[in-house]
C-alpha positions as CSV (number, residue, x, y, z in Angstrom):
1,X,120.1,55.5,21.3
2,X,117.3,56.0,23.6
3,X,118.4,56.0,27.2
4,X,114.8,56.7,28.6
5,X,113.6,54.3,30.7
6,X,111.0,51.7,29.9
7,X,107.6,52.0,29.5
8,X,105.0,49.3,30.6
9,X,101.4,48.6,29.5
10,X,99.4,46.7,31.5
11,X,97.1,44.1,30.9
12,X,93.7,44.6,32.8
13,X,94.4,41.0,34.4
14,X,97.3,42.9,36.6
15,X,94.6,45.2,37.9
16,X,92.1,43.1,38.6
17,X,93.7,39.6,39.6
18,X,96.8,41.9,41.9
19,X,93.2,43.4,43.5
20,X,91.5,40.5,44.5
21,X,94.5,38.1,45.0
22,X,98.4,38.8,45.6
23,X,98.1,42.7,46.2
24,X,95.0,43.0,48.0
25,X,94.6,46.6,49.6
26,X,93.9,45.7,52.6
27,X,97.5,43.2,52.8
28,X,99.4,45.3,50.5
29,X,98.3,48.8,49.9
30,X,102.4,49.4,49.1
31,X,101.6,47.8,45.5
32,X,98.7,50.3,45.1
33,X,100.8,53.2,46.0
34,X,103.8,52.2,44.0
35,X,101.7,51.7,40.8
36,X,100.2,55.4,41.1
37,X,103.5,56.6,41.5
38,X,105.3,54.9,38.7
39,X,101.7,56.6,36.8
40,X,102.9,59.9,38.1
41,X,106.3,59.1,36.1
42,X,104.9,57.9,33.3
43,X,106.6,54.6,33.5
44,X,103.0,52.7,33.4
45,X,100.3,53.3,31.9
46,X,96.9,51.4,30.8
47,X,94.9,51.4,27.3
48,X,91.4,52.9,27.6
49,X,89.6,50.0,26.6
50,X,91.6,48.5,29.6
51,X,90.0,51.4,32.1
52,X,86.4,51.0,30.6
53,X,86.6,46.9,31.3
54,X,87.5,48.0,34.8
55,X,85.1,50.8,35.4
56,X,82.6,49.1,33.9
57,X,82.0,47.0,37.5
58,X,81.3,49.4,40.7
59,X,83.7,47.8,42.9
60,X,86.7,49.6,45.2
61,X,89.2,48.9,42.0
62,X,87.1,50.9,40.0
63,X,87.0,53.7,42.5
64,X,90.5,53.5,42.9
65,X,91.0,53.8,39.4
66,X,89.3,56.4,38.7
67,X,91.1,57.9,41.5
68,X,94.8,56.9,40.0
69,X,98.0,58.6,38.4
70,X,97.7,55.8,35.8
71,X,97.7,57.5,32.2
72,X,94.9,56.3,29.8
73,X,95.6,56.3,26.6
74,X,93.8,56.2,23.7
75,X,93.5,54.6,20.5
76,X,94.5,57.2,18.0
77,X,95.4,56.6,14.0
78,X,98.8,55.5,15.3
79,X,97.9,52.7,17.6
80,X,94.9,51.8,14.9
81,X,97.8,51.1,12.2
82,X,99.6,48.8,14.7
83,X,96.3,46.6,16.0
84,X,96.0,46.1,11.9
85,X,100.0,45.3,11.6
86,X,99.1,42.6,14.6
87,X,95.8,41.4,13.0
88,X,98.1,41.2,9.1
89,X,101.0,39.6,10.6
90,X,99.6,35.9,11.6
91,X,96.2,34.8,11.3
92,X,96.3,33.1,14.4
93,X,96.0,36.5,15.8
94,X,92.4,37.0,15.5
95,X,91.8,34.4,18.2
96,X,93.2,37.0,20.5
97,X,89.5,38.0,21.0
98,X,86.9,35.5,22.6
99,X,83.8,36.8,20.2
100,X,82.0,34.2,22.1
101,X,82.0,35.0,25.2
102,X,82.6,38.9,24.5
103,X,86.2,38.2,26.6
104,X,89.6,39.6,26.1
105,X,88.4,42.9,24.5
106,X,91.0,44.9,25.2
107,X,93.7,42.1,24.5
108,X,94.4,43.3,21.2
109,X,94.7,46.8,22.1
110,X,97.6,46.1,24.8
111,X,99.8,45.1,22.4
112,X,99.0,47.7,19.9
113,X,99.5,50.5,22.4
114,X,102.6,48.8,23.5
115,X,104.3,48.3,20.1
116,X,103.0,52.0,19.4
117,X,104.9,53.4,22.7
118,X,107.8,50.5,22.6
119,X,106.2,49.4,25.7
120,X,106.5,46.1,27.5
121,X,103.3,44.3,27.9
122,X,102.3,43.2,31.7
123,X,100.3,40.4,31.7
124,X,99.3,37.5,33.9
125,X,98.3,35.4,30.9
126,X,100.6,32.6,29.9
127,X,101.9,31.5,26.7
128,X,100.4,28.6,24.7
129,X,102.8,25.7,23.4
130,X,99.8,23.5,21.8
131,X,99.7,23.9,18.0
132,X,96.6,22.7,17.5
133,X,94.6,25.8,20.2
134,X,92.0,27.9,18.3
135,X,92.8,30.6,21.2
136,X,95.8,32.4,21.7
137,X,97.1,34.7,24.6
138,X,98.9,38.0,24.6
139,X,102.6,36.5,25.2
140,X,102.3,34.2,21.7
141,X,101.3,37.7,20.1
142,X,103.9,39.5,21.9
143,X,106.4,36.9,21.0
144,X,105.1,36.8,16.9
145,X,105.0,40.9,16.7
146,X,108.9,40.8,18.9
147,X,107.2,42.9,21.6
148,X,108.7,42.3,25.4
149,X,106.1,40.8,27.9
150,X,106.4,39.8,31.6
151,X,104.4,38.7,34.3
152,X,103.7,41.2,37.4
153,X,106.5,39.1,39.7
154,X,109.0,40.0,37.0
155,X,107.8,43.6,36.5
156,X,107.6,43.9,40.4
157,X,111.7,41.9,40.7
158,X,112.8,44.3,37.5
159,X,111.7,47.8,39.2
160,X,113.2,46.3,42.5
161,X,109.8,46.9,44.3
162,X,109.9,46.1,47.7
163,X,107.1,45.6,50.1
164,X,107.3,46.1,53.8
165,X,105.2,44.2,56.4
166,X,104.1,44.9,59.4
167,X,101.5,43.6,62.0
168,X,98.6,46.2,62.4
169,X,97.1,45.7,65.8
């Protein structure tokens, strides 16, 4: 039985939506601090194809990534077999990726990382109930391969991350 604690993967959408929404810096720099630390323990970590999306824009989140405790890690022969076990298992699956629009790149790769660690997926995409969607989001892939995914207000209520507040004068 493995009694280690769980491992989380996180979608780039945590990163980048908790950075210029819910977690700003500048209103929450607890969130920022908590995330580099739960890096440090290797409870979290991100997908390199997640990093480059990030780093790929100057911006403060890129600096701060670069910056982080956040582990990258990479595809290796491991993580290849289970993006093709993902891509075998429906073929709904290939609308993971927006070809189109050159979009959700490293959507695929989330999951396989996280079914290659036994990870749960962060995400802050929603499921999709229509049958009749030629798209699909990481949660319906999640939920087909029987991989664990959660938002970031149920990853922040499960670690019992708590922010503090204060009025800076």
């Amino acid at each position: 039985m493995n009694t280690s604690p769980q491992k989380f993967c996180l979608d780039a959408n945590i990163l980048i939506e908790g950075w210029r929404k819910y977690y700003s810096p500048k209103i929450c720099p607890d969130y920022w601090n908590v995330l580099n630390e739960l890096g440090r323990q290797n409870r979290i970590f991100i997908p390199e194809m997640v990093h480059d999306e990030i780093i790929r824009t100057e911006d403060d989140l890129s600096a701060w990534l670069k910056k982080s405790h956040l582990p990258i890690y990479k595809v290796d022969g491991r993580v290849t077999q289970c993006l093709k076990r993902i891509y075998e298992h429906n073929p709904t699956h290939q609308y993971l990726v927006d070809n189109t629009k050159q979009r959700s790149l490293a959507d695929p790769w989330v999951i396989a990382h996280a079914l290659n660690e036994n990870a749960c997926v962060v995400t802050k995409e929603e499921k999709i109930n229509a049958n009749n969607s030629t798209r699909i989001k990481i949660p319906n892939v999640c939920d087909n391969m029987g991989t664990r995914w959660i938002n970031d207000f149920q990853f922040i209520e499960e670690l019992n991350i708590r922010f503090s507040c204060e009025m800076v004068k």
